[in-house]
C-alpha positions, 0 to 999 in steps of 0.5 A: 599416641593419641589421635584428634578429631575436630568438630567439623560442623553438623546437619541438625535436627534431619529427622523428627526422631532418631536416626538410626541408620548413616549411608556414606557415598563419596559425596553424599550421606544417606540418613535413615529413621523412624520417620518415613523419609530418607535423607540425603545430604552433600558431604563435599560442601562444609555446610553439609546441605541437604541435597534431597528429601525422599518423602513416603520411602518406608510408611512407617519408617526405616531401620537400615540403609546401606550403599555400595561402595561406589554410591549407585545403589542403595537398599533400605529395610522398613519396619514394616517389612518392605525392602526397596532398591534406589538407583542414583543417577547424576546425585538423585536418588530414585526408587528402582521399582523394577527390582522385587527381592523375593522370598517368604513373609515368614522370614522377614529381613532386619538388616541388610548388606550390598555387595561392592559392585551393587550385584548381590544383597545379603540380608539376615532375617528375624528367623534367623536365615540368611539370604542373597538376592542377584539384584542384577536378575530382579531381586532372584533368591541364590543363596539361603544359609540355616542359622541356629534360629535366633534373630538375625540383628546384623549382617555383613559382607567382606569387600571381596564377596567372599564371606557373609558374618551374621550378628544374632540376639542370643549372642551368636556370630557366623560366618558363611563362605559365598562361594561353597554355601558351607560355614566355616566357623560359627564364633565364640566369644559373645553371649549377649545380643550381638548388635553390629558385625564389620569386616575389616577392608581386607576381609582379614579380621571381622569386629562383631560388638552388641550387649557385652560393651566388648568389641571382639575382632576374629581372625576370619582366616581360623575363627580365632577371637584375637582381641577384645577391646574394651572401653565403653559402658553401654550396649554398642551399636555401630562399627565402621572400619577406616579406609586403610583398615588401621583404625575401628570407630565404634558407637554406643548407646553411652552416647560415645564414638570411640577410635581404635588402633588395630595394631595397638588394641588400644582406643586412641580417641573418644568423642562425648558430644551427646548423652544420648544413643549413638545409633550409627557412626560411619568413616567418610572418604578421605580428604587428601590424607584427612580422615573424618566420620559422622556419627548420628542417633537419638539427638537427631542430628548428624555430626561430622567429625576431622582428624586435626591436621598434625595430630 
């Protein structure tokens, strides 16, 4: 059975360029660009206004933007280099200047992850290390885990802070245990530059997808590939796994978002509303028992999606 997403409404036009990075809060929706300012905008009002302009956040623009899952803190990665902290206080966001995550120029982070509570910030580096920082002691390194050097393009932590999965350009995967510093598993399965890793909410199954146009689920408990969901004709960019853990929403730069059964292994949905690269597409808290996702990319806009009622 298939599913049914509405159109919603739309934030046009939020960025001069491509949007490549979407940060969810439960009322808010952070947008990253090339250009230099984030964007935040309501998701509790239909209009979706912006709420807030953080003008200068990254010189030259922002690759990534995440948040903790109570929406106090985020972190964001510039293309030049600079990672900042962001506190929300009352639904305004404010740079935390007083956190310095430290570590050597030489390994500079590409994409970063929050931890649920805020505390701990895992990034995967262009070397290919992969760090945590305790954001609660100023940004102090405590963790550095040896990859097999190729640079690190996505980064994921499981809900419980127990695994850290890293996406690397020669098509690795790995998955590193927080609390023994070992790596389990170093997955097979994709050989071409992995571009998105997701865990899914009980940390029982990791999603990694990128250049092979297949999205792969591993089992994190043996590092057994058991699926491979295939429907997309281009590299894919972005995954986000639903509240429940019942449904996988992927993006591609064949400018689809797809919806995925779980159980199933089947795609019960696609949305085509743009040609263009779909860079980041995200779940939104539910709405009573309504799911919905934002999807945004190269046509600059943010677009919010619904499940039909009924459907």
């Amino acid at each position: 059975m298939s599913k049914q997403y509405l159109s919603w409404g739309s934030a046009d036009n939020v960025h001069p360029v491509d949007i490549f990075s979407l940060a969810v809060t439960d009322k808010q929706i952070l947008s990253a660009s090339g250009a230099t300012s984030l964007k935040v905008h309501s998701t509790t009002d239909p209009d979706f206004p912006l709420v807030q302009s953080i003008d200068g956040a990254h010189a030259v623009g922002c690759h990534h933007v995440v948040t903790n899952s109570s929406g106090s803190k985020a972190v964001s990665v510039g293309f030049g280099g600079e990672i900042k902290v962001w506190a929300c206080n009352g639904g305004t966001w404010m740079e935390n200047t007083s956190i310095k995550v430290q570590g050597e120029e030489s390994a500079e982070v590409w994409a970063p992850a929050l931890s649920e509570n805020g505390q701990f910030l895992a990034g995967v580096s262009q070397d290919g290390r992969i760090k945590v920082w305790d954001l609660n002691q100023n940004g102090e390194q405590i963790r550095d885990y040896e990859t097999k050097g190729s640079f690190g393009t996505c980064i994921d932590l499981s809900a419980d802070g127990k695994f850290i999965a890293s996406g690397h350009e020669n098509g690795s995967v790995y998955i590193f245990n927080t609390e023994t510093g070992r790596m389990p598993f170093s997955l097979a399965g994709l050989v071409k530059p992995v571009r998105t890793v997701a865990f899914s909410p009980g940390g029982k199954l990791l999603a990694a997808a990128g250049d092979s146009k297949v999205i792969v689920l591993y089992d994190t408990s043996s590092g057994e590939q058991v699926a491979n969901l295939t429907g997309h004709s281009a590299w894919i960019l972005t995954l986000s796994w639903s509240n429940s853990g019942e449904y996988l929403l992927s993006g591609s730069f064949d400018g689809k978002v797809k919806v995925w059964s779980i159980d199933r292994r089947v795609c019960v949905a696609t949305h085509s509303e743009t040609e263009k690269a779909v860079w980041s597409a995200k779940w939104l808290p539910k709405i009573g028992k309504t799911e919905g996702f934002a999807t945004a990319g190269a046509n600059r806009s943010i677009a919010f999606y619904r499940e039909a009622t009924g459907g």
